[in-house]
C-alpha positions as CSV (number, residue, x, y, z in Angstrom):
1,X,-0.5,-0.2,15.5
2,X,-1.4,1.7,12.1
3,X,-2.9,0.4,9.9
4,X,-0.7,-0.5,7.3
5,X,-1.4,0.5,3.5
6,X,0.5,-0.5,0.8
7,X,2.7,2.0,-1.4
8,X,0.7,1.8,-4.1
9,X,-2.7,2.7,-2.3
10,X,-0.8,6.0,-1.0
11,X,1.0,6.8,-4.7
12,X,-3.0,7.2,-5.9
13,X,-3.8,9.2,-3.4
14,X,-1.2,11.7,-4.5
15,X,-2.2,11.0,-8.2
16,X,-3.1,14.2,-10.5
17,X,-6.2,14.8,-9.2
18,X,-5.5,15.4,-5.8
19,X,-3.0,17.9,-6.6
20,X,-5.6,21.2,-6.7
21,X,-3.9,24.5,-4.1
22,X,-6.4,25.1,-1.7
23,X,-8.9,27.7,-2.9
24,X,-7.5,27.5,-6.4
25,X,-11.4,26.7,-7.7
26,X,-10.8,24.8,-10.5
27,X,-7.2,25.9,-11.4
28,X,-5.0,23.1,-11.3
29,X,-1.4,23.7,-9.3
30,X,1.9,22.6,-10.7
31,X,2.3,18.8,-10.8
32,X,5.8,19.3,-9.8
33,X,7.6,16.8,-7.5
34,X,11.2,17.0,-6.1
35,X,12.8,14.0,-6.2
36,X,16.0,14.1,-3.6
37,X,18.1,10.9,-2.3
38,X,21.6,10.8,-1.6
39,X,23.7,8.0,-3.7
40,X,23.6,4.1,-3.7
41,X,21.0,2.7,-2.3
42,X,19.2,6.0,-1.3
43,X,19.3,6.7,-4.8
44,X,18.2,3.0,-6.0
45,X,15.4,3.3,-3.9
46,X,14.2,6.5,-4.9
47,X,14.5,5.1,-8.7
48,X,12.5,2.1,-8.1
49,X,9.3,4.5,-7.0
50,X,9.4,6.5,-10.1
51,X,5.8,4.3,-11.4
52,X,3.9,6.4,-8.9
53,X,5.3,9.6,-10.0
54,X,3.8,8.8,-13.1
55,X,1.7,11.7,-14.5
56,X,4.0,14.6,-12.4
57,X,7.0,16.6,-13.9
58,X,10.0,15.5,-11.5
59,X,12.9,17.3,-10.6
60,X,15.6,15.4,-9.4
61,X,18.4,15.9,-6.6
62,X,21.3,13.9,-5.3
63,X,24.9,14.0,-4.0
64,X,26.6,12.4,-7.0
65,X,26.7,14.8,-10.3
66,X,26.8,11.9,-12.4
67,X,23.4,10.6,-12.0
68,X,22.5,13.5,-14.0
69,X,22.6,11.1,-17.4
70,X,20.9,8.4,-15.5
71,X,17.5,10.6,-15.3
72,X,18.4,12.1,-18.7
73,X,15.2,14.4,-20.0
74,X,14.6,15.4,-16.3
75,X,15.7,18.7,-14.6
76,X,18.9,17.2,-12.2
77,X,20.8,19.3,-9.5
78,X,24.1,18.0,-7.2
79,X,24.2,19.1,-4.2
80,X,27.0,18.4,-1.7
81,X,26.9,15.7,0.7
82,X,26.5,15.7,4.7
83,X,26.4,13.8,7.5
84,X,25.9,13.8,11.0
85,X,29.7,14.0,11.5
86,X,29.9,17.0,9.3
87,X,27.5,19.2,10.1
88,X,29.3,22.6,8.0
89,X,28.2,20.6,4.7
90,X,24.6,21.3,5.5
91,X,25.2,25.3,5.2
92,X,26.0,25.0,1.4
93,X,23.0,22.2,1.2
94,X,20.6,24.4,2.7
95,X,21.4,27.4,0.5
96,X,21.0,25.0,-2.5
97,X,17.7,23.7,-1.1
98,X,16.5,27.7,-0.8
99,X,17.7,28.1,-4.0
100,X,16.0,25.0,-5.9
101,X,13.0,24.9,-4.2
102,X,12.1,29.0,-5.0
103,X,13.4,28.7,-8.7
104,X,11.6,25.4,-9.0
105,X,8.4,25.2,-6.7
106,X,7.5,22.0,-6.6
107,X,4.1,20.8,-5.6
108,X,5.6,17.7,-3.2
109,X,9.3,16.8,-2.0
110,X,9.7,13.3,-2.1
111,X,13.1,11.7,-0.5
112,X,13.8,8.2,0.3
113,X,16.1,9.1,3.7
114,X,19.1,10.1,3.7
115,X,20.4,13.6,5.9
116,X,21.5,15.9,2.5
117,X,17.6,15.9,1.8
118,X,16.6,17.3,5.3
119,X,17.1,20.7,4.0
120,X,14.7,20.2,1.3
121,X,12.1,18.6,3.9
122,X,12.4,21.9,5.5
123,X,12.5,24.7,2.9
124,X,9.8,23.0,1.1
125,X,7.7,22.1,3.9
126,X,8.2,26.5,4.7
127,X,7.5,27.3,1.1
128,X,4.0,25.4,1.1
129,X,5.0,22.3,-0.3
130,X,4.3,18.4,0.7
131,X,6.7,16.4,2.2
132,X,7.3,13.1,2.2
133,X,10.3,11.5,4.0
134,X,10.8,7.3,3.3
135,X,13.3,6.1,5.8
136,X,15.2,3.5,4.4
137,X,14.9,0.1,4.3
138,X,18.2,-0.5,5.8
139,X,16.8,0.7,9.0
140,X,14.9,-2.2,9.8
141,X,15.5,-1.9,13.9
142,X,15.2,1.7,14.2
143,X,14.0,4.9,12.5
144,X,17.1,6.6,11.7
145,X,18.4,10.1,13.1
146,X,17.9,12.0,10.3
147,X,14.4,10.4,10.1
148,X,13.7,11.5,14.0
149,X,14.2,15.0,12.5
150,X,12.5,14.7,9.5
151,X,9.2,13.2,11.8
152,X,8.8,16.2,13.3
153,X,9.3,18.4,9.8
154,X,8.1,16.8,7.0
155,X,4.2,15.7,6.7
156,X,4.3,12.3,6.3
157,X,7.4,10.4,7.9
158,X,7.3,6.2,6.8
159,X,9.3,4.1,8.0
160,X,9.7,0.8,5.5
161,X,9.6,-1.7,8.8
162,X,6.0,-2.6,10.2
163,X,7.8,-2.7,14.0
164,X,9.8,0.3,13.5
165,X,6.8,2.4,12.3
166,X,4.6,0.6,15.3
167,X,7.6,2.4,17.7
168,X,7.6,5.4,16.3
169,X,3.7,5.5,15.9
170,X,3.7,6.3,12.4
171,X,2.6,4.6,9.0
172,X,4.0,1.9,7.4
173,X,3.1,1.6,3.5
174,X,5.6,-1.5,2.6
175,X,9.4,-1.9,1.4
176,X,10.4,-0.2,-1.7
177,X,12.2,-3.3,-2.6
């Protein structure tokens, strides 16, 4: 089993000073983090990490346009919701995510699980940056589908479930909540 860290040992590893491109020599990169959940609890979860993006400009993304006045003084963009079951929504997702992530370049995407943010695993993962998937707490038996996908794309998958990380051989840090 991994070892298991807690959130806040992992937030400080991503602090500011960590953040430096690779053979930038002293320049520092943008401290830029996407923020990207899907609504309710996604969304609630995402929120309740915001103390360890202390110290980053954040960018936020979700499904529901009105959260825009919840993270008032912070760039916001909607983007359409998807599912497994509707698998045409992801076209007009992943042209948004293209479009974002180019206009925005964020150092790190950050999502707390849910399937509208798999485009943004991949297009920042392909434009050079992080990527951080948190599967949900609600999965507390399995990792869930879209997480099985975003193991394989993002680089660092954690599941919020000691057991379930232990299954899918990945790290657990703790439970948001």
């Amino acid at each position: 089993m991994a070892a298991r860290t807690s959130l806040n040992d992992n937030a400080a590893s991503c602090g500011p000073a960590s953040v430096a491109a690779p053979g930038a020599r002293g320049r520092a990169r943008s401290r830029k983090l996407l923020l990207g959940a899907s609504g309710g609890g996604h969304w609630i979860e995402l929120r309740r990490l915001e103390p360890a993006f202390e110290g980053f400009e954040t960018i936020y993304v979700s499904t529901l346009p009105g959260y825009a006045s919840v993270v008032n003084g912070h760039r916001y963009y909607a983007v359409p919701d998807a599912s497994r079951f509707s698998l045409w929504g992801f076209a007009g997702i992943l042209g948004r995510a293209i479009w974002i992530i180019s206009r925005e370049r964020p150092h790190a995407v950050v999502t707390t699980g849910s399937a509208p943010m798999l485009p943004f695993i991949l297009i920042g993962r392909l434009l050079g940056a992080r990527t951080l998937w948190i599967d949900s707490v609600a999965n507390s038996e399995h990792i869930s589908t879209s997480g099985k996908i975003a193991k394989r794309i993002a680089h660092r998958c954690v599941p919020q479930w000691p057991d379930v990380a232990a299954d899918e051989g990945l790290d657990c840090w703790g439970k948001v909540f």
